[in-house]
Backbone and ligand atoms as CSV (ligand in chain L), in Angstrom:
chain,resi,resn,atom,element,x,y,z
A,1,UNK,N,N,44.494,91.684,165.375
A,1,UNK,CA,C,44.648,92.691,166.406
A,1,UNK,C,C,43.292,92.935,167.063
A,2,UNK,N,N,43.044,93.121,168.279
A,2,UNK,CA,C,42.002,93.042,169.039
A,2,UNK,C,C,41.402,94.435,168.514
A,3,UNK,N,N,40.377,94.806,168.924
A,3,UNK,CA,C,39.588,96.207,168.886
A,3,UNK,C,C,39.957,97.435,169.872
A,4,UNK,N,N,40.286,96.895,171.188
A,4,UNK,CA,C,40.885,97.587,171.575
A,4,UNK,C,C,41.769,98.483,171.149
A,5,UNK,N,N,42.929,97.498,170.957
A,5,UNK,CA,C,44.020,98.119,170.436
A,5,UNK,C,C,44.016,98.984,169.603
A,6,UNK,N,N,43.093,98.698,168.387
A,6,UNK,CA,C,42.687,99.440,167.225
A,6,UNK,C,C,42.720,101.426,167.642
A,7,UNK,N,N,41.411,100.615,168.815
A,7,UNK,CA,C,40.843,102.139,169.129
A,7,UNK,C,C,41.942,102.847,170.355
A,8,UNK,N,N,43.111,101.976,170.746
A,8,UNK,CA,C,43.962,102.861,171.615
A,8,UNK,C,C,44.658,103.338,170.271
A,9,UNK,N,N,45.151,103.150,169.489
A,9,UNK,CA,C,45.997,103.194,168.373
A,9,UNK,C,C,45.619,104.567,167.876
A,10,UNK,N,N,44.284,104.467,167.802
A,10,UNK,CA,C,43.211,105.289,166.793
A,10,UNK,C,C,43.623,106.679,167.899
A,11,UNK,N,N,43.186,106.706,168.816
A,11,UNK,CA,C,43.004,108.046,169.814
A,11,UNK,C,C,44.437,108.427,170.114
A,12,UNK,N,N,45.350,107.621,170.210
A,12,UNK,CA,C,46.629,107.853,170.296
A,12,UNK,C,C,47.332,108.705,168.945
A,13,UNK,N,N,47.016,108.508,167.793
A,13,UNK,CA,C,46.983,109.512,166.589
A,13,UNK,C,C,46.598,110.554,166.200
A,14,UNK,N,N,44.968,110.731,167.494
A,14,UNK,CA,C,43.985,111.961,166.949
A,14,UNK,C,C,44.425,112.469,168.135
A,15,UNK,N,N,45.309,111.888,169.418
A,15,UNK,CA,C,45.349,113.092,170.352
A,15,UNK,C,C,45.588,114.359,170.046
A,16,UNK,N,N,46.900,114.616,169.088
A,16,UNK,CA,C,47.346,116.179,168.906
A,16,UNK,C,C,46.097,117.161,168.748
A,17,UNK,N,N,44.926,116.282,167.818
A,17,UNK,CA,C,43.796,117.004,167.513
A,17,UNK,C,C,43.038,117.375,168.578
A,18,UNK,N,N,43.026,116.519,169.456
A,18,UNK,CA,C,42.562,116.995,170.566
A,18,UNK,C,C,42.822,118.051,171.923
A,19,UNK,N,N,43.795,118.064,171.303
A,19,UNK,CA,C,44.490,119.548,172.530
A,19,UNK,C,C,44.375,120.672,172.261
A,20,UNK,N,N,43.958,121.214,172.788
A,20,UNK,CA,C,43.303,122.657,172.312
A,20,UNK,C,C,44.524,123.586,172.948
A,21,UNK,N,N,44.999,124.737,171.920
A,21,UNK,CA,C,45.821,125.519,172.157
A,21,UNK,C,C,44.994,126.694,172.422
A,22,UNK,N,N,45.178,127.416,173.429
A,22,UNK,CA,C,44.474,129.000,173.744
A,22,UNK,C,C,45.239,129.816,173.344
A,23,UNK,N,N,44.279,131.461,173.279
A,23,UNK,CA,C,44.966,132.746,173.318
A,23,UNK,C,C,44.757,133.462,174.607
A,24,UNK,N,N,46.032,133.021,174.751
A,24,UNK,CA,C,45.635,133.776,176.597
A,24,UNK,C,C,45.597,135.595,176.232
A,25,UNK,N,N,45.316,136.393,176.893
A,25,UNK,CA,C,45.814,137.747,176.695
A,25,UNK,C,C,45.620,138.164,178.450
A,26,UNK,N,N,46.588,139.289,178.204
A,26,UNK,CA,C,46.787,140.013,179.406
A,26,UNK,C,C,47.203,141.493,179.400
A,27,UNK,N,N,46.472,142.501,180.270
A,27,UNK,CA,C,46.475,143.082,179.461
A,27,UNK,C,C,47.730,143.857,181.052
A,28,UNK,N,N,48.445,144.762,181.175
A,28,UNK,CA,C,49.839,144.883,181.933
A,28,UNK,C,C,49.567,146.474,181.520
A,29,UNK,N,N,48.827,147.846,182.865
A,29,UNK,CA,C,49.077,148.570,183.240
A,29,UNK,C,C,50.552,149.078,184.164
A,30,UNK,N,N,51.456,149.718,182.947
A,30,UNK,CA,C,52.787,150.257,183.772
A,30,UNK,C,C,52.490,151.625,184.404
A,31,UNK,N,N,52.179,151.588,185.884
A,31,UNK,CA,C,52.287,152.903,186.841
A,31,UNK,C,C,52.770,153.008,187.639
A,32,UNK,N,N,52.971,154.096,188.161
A,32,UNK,CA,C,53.920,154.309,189.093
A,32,UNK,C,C,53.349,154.243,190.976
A,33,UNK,N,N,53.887,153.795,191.511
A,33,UNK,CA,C,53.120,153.310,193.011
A,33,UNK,C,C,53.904,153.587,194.010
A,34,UNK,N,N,53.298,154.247,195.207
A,34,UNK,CA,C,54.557,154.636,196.289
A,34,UNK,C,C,54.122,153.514,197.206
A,35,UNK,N,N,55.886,153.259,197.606
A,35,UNK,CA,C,55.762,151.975,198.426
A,35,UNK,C,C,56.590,152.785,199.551
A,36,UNK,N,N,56.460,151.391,200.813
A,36,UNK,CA,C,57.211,152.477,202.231
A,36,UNK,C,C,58.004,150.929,201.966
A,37,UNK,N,N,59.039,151.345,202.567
A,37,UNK,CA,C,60.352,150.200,202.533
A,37,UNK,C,C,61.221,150.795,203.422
A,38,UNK,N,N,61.583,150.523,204.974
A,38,UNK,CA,C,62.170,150.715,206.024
A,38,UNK,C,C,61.551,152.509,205.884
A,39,UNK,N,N,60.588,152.088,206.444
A,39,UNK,CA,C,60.059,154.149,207.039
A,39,UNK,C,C,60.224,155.006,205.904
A,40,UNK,N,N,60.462,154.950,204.195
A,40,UNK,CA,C,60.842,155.541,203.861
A,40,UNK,C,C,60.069,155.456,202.561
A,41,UNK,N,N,59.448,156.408,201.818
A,41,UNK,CA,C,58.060,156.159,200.811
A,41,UNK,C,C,59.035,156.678,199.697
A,42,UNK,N,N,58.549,155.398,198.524
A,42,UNK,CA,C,59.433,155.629,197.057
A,42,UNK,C,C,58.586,155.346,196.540
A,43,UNK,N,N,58.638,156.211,195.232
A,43,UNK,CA,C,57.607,155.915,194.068
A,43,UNK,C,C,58.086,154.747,193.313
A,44,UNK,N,N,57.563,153.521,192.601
A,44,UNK,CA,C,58.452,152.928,192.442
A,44,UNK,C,C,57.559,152.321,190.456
A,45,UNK,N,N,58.004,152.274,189.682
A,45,UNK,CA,C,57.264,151.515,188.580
A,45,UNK,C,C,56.561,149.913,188.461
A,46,UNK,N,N,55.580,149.867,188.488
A,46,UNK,CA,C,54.880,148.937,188.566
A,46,UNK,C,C,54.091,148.481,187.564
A,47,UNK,N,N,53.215,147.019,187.432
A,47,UNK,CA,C,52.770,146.778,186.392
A,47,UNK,C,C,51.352,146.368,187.685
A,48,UNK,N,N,50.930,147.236,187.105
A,48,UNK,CA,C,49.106,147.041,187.415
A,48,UNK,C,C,49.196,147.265,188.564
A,49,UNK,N,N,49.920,147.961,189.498
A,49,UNK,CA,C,49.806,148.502,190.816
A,49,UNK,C,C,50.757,147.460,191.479
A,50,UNK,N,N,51.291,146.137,191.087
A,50,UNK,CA,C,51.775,145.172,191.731
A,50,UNK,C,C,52.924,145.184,191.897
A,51,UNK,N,N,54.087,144.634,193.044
A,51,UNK,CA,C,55.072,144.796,192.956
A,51,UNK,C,C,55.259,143.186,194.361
A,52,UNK,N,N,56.303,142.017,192.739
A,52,UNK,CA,C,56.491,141.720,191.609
A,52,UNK,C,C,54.857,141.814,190.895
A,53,UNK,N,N,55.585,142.054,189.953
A,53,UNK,CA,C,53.917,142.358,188.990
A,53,UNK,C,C,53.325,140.951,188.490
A,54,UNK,N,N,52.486,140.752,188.255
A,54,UNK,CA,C,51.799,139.641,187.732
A,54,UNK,C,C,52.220,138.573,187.494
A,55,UNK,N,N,51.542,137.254,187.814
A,55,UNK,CA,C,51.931,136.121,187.294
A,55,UNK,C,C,51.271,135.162,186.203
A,56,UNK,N,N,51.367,134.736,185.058
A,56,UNK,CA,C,50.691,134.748,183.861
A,56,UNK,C,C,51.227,133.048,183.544
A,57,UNK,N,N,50.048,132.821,183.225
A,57,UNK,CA,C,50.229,131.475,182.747
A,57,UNK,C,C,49.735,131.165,181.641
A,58,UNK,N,N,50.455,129.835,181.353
A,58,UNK,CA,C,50.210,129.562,179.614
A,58,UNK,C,C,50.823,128.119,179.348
A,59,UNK,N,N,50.174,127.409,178.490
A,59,UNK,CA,C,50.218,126.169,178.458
A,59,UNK,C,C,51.585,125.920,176.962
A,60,UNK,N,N,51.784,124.844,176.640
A,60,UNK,CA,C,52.880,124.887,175.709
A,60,UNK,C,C,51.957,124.971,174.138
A,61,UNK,N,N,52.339,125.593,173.249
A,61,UNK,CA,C,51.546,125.983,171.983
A,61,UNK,C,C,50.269,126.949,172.258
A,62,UNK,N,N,50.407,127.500,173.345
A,62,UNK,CA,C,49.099,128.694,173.627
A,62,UNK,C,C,50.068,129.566,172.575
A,63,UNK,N,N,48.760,130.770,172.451
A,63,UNK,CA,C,49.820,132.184,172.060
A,63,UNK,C,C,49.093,132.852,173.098
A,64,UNK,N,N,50.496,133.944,173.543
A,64,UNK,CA,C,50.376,134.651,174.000
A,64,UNK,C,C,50.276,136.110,173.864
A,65,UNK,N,N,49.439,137.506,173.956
A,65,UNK,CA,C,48.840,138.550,173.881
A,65,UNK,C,C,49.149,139.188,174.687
A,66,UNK,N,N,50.121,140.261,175.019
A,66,UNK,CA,C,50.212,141.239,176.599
A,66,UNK,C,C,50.352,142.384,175.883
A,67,UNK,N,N,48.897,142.778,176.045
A,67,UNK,CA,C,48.883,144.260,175.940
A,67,UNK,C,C,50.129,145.424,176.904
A,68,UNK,N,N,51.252,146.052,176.825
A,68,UNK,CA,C,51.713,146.839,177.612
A,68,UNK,C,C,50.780,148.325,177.455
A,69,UNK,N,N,50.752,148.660,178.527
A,69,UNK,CA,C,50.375,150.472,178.434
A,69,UNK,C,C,51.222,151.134,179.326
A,70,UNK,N,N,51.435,152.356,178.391
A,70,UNK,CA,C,53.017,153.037,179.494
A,70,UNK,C,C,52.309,153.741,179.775
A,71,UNK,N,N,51.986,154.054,181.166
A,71,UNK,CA,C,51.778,155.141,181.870
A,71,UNK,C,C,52.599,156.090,182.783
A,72,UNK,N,N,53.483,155.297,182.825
A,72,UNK,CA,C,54.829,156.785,183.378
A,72,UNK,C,C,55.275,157.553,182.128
A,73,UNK,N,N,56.311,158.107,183.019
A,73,UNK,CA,C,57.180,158.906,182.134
A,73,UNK,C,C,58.363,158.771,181.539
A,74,UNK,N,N,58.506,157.724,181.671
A,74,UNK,CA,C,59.305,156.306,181.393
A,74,UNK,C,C,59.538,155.716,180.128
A,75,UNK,N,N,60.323,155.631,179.044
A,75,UNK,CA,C,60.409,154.420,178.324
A,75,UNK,C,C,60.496,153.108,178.933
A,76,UNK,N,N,59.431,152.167,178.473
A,76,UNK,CA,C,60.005,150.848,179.225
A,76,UNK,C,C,59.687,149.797,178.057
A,77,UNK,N,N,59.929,148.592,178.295
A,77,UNK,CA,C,59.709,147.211,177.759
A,77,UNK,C,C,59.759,146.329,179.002
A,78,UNK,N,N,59.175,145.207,178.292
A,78,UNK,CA,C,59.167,143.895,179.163
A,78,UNK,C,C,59.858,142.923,178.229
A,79,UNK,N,N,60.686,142.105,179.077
A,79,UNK,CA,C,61.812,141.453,178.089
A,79,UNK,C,C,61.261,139.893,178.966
A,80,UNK,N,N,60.843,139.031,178.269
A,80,UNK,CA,C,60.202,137.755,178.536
A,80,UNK,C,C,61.528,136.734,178.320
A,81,UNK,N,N,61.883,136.704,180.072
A,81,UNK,CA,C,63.507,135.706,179.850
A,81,UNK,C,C,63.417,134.076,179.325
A,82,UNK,N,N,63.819,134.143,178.765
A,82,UNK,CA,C,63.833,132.489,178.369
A,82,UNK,C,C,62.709,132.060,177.175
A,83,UNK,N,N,61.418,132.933,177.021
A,83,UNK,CA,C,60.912,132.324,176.272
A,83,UNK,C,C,61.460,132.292,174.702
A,84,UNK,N,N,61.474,131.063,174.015
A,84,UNK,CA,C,61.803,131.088,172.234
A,84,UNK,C,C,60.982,131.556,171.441
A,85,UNK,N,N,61.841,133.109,171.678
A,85,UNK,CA,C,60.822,133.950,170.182
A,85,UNK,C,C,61.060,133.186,168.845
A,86,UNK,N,N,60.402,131.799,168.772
A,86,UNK,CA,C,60.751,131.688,167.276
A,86,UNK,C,C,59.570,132.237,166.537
A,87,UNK,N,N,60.467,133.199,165.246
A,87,UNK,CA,C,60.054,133.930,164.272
A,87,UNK,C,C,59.349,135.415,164.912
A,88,UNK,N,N,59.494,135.485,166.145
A,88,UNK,CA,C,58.759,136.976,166.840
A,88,UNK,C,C,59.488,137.799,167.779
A,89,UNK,N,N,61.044,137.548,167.501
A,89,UNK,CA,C,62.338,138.332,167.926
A,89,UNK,C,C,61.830,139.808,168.022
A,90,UNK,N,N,61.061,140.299,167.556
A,90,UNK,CA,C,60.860,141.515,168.293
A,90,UNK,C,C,59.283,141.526,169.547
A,91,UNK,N,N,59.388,140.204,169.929
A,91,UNK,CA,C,58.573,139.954,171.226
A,91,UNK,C,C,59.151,140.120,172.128
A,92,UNK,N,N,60.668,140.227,172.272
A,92,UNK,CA,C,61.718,139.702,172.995
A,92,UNK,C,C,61.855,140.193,174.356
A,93,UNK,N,N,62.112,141.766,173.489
A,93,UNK,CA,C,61.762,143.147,174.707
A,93,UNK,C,C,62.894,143.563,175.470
A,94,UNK,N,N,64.021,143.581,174.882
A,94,UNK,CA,C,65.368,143.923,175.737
A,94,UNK,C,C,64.963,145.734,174.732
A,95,UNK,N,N,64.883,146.855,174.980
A,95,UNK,CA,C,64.795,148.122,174.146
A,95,UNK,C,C,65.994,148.192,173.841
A,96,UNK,N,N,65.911,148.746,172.546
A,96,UNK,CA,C,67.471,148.942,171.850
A,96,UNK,C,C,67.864,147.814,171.121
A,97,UNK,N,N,67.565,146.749,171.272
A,97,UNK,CA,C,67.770,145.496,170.945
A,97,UNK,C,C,66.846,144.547,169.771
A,98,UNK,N,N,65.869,144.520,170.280
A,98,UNK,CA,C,64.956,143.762,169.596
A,98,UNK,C,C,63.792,144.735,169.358
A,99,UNK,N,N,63.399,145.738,169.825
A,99,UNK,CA,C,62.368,146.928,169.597
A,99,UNK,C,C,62.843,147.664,170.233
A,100,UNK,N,N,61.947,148.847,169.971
A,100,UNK,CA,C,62.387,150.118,170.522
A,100,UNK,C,C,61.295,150.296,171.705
A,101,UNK,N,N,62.000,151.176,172.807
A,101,UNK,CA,C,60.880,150.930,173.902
A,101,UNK,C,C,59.593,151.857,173.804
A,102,UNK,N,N,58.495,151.366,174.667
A,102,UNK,CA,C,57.380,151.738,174.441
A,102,UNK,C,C,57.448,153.278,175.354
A,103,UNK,N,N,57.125,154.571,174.648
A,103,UNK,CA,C,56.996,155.537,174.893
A,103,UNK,C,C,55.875,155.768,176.030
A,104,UNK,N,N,55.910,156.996,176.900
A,104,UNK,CA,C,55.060,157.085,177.484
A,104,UNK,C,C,54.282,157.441,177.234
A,105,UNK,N,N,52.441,157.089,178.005
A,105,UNK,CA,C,51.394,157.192,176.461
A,105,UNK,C,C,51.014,156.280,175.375
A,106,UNK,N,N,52.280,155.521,175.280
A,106,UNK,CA,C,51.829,154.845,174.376
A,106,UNK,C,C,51.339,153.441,174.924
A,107,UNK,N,N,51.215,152.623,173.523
A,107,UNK,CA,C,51.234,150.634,173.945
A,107,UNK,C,C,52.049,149.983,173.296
A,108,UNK,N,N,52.082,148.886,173.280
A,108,UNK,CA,C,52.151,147.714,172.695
A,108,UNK,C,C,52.242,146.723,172.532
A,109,UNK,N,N,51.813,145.415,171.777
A,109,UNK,CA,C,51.461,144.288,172.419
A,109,UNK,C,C,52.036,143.403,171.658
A,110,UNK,N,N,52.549,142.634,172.932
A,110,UNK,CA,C,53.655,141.190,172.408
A,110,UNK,C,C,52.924,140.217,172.433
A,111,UNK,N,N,53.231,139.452,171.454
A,111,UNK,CA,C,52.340,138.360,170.452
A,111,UNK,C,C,53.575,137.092,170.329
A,112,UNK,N,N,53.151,136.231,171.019
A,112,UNK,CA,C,54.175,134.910,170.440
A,112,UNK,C,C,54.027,133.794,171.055
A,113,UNK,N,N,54.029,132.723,170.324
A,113,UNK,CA,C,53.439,131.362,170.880
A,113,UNK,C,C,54.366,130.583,171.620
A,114,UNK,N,N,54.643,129.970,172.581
A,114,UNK,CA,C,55.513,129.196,173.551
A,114,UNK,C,C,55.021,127.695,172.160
A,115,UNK,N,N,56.625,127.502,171.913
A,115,UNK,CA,C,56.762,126.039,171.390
A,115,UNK,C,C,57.787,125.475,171.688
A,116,UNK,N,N,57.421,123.875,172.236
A,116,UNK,CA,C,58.284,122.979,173.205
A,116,UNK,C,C,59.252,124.247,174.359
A,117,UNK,N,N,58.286,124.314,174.930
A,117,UNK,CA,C,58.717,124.856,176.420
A,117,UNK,C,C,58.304,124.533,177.636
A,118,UNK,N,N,57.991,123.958,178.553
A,118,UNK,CA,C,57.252,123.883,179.727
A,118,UNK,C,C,58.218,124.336,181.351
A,119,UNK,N,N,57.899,124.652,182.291
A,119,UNK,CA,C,58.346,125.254,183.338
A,119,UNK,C,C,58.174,126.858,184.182
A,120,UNK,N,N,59.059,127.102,184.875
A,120,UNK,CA,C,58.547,128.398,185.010
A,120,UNK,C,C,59.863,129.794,184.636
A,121,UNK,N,N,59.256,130.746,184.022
A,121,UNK,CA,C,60.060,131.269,183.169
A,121,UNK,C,C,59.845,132.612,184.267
A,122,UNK,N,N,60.333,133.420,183.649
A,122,UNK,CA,C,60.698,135.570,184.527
A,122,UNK,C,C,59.855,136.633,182.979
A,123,UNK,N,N,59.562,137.591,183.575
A,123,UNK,CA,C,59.708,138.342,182.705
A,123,UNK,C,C,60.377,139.663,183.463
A,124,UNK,N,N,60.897,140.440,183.381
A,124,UNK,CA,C,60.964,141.474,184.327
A,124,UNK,C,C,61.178,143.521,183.017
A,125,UNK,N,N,60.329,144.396,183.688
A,125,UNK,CA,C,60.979,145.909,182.750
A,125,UNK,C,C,61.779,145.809,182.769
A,126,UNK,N,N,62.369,146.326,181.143
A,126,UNK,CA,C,63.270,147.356,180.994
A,126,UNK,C,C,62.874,148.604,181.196
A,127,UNK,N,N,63.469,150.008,181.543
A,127,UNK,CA,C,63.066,150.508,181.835
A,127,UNK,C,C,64.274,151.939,182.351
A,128,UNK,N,N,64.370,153.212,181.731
A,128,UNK,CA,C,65.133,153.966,182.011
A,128,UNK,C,C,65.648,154.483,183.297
A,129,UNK,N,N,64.807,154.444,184.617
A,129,UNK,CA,C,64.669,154.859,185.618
A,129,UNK,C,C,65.272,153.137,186.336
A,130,UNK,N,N,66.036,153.317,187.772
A,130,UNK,CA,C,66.579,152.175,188.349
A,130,UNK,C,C,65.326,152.259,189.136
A,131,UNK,N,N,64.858,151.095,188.849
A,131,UNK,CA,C,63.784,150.791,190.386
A,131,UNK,C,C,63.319,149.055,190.193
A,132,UNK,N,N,63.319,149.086,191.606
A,132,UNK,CA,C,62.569,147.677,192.162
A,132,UNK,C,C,62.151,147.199,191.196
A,133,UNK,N,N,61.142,147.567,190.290
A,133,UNK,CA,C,60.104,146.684,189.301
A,133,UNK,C,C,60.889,146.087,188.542
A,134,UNK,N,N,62.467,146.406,188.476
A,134,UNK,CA,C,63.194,145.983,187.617
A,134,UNK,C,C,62.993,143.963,187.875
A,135,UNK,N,N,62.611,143.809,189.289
A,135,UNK,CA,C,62.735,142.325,189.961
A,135,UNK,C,C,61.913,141.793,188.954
A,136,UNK,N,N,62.108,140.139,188.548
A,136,UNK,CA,C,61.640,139.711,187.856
A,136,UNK,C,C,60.454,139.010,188.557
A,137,UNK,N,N,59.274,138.755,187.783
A,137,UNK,CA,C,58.411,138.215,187.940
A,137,UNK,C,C,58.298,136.857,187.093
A,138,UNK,N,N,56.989,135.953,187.649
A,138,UNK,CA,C,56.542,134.757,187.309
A,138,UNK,C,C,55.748,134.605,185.945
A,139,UNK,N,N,56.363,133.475,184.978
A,139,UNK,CA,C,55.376,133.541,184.104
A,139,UNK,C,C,55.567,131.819,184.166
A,140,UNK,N,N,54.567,130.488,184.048
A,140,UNK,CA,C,54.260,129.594,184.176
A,140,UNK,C,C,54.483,128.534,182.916
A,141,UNK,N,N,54.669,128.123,182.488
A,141,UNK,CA,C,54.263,126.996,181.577
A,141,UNK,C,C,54.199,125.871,181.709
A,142,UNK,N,N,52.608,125.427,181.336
A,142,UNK,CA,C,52.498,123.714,181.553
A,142,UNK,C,C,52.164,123.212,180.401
L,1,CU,CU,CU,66.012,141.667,180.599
């Protein structure tokens, strides 16, 4: 067998070693923001002033870190559609369901690694009050 080959062989085995998995973190201020929408000003729940709120990216085997902070008056969660909570079902974030929602005042932070996933996924609040922020937002995976 040539040397080449050897050494494609060789790097082709140590790739996994070579991919570096990150800890992304993010950290997701929930406040409340008045928006005008046809002449007409609504307070509306938001994540970090944004409305759709943030778009967050993350590679496949990253873990992921999202600090929530409730700053309304609001119970809310963020329910991350599609991603496989495996083993971190209470990352999930439907309230009532998989945790209980985050009080106002309070935090808390969802922790869970994307495995064999790639594309682009939603996360969107839960959240007691009906409003806009309910729209889902962008979360990435490559
Ligand atoms: Cu949901």
């Amino acid at each position: 067998m040539d040397s080449w080959v050897r050494v494609l062989i060789l790097v082709a085995c140590l790739y996994p070693v070579f991919v570096e998995c990150k800890v992304r973190r993010y950290q997701f201020n929930v406040v409340m923001k008045n928006t005008i929408r046809l002449c007409s000003t609504k307070s509306i729940v938001t994540v970090n002033g944004k409305f759709p709120g943030p778009t967050l990216y993350a590679r496949e085997d990253d873990t992921v870190l999202i600090r929530v902070i409730n700053r309304v008056k609001y119970n809310v969660s963020i329910h991350w559609h599609g991603v496989r909570q495996l083993q971190t079902g209470w990352s999930d974030g439907p309230a009532y369901i998989t945790q209980c929602p985050i009080q106002p005042g309070h935090s808390y932070v969802y922790n869970f690694t994307l495995t064999g996933q790639r594309g682009t996924l939603l996360w969107h609040a839960h959240s007691m009050v009906k409003s806009p922020s309910m729209a889902p937002s962008s979360f990435y995976l490559s």
